[in-house]
C-alpha positions in Angstrom: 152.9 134.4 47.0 149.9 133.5 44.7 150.5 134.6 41.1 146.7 134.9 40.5 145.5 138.1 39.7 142.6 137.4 37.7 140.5 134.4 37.6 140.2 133.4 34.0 138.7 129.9 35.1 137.8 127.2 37.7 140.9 126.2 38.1 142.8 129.8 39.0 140.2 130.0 41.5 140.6 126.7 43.0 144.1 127.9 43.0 143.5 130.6 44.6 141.3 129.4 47.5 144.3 126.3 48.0 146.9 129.0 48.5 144.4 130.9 51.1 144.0 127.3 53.1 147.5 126.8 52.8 149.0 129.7 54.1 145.8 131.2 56.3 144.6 127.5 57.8 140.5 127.9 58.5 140.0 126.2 62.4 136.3 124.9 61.6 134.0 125.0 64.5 130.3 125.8 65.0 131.2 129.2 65.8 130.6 131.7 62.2 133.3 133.9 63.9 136.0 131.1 63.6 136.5 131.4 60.1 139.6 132.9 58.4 137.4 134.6 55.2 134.4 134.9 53.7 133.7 135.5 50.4 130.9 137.3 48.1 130.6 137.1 44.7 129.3 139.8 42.3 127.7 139.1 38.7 129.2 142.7 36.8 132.8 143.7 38.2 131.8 147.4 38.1 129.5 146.9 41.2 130.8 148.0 44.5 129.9 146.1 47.7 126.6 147.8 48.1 123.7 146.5 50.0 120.6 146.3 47.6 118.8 148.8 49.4 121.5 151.3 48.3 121.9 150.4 45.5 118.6 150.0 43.8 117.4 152.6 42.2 112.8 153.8 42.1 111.1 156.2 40.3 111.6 157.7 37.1 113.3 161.4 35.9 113.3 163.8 38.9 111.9 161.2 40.8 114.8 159.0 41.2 115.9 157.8 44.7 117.1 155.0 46.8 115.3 153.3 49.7 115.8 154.7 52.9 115.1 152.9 56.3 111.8 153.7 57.5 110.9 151.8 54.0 112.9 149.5 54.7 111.8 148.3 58.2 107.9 149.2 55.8 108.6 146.5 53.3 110.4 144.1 55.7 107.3 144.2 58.1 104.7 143.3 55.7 106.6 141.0 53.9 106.7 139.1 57.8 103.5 139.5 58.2 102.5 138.1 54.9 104.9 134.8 54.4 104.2 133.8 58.2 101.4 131.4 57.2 103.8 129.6 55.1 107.1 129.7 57.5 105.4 128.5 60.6 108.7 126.4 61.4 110.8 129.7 61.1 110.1 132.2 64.3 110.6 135.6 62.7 110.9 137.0 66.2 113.3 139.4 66.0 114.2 142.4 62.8 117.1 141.0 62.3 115.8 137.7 61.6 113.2 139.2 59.2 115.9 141.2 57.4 117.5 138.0 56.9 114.8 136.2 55.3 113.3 138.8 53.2 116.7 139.5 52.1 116.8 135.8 50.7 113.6 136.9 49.2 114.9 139.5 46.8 113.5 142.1 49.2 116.2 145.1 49.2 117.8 145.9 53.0 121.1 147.0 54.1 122.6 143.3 54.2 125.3 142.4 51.7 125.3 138.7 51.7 128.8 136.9 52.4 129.6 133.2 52.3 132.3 130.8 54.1 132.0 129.0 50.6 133.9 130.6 48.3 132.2 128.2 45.2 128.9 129.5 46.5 130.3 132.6 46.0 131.8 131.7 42.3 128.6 130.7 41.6 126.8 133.8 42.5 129.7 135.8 40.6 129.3 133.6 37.5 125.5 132.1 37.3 124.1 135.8 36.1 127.0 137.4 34.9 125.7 137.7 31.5 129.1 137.6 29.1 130.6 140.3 31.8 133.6 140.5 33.9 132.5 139.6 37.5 134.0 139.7 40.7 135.2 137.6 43.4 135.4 139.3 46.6 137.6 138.0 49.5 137.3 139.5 52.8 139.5 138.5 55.6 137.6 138.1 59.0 140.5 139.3 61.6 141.3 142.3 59.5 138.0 143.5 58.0 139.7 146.3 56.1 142.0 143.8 54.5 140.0 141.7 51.3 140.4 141.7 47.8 138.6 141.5 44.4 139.7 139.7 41.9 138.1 140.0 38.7 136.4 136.7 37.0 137.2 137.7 33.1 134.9 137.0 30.4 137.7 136.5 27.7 138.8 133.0 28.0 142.1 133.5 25.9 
């Protein structure tokens, strides 16, 4: 068993992800659906896994509310239409393609970004976590409801 609970530095993760490899071995191959985990990493350990659409928040007093599709598939549209001058080696032929891309764009959809990587996702936990706790999510590909998040702690004592 791995006797990391919370990740206090590089090298409790680097831990961690060993004992994954050891004990869970990751079959590479072209195929995204081959892989054992992915992993996601959040800059402020309070957030839940939340797509940005949901979890953004327009308006101001009463007016409060979170995007809703038909905005979504709004925003996602035009920004298409608008950056295909510049991508003319991408073919945005499909929504799903385009929900990629703007995502990647800081446009908020319903995709929550996930990595095979778990240092991209250490990064992404760490680079904007601001002196705060992040998190390091771990989600197990064969047995979606199993992951885990382990907390990155700002106290380095």
């Amino acid at each position: 068993m791995c006797d990391v609970d919370r990740i206090k530095n590089l090298h409790d993760a680097v831990k961690l992800v060993d004992y994954l490899s050891e004990n869970y071995p990751v079959k590479y191959a072209t195929s995204p659906s081959s892989h054992t985990f992915l992993f996601r990493g959040e800059s402020d350990s309070e957030y839940f896994l939340r797509p940005s659409m949901y979890r953004e928040k327009f308006g101001k007093g009463d007016d409060v509310r979170y995007l809703i599709k038909n905005e979504e598939k709004s925003m996602v549209e035009i920004f298409a239409r608008e950056v295909e001058p510049y991508m003319q080696s991408v073919k945005l032929d499909s929504f799903l393609k385009k929900l990629e891309y703007a995502r990647h764009y800081d446009i908020p959809t319903r995709l929550l970004d996930w990595t095979t990587n778990p240092l991209v996702a250490l990064f992404f936990a760490c680079n904007s976590s601001k002196g705060k706790d992040c998190s390091f999510w771990i989600l197990q590909c064969r047995a979606p409801n199993l992951y885990s998040n382990f907390i990155l702690s700002s106290n380095h004592d």
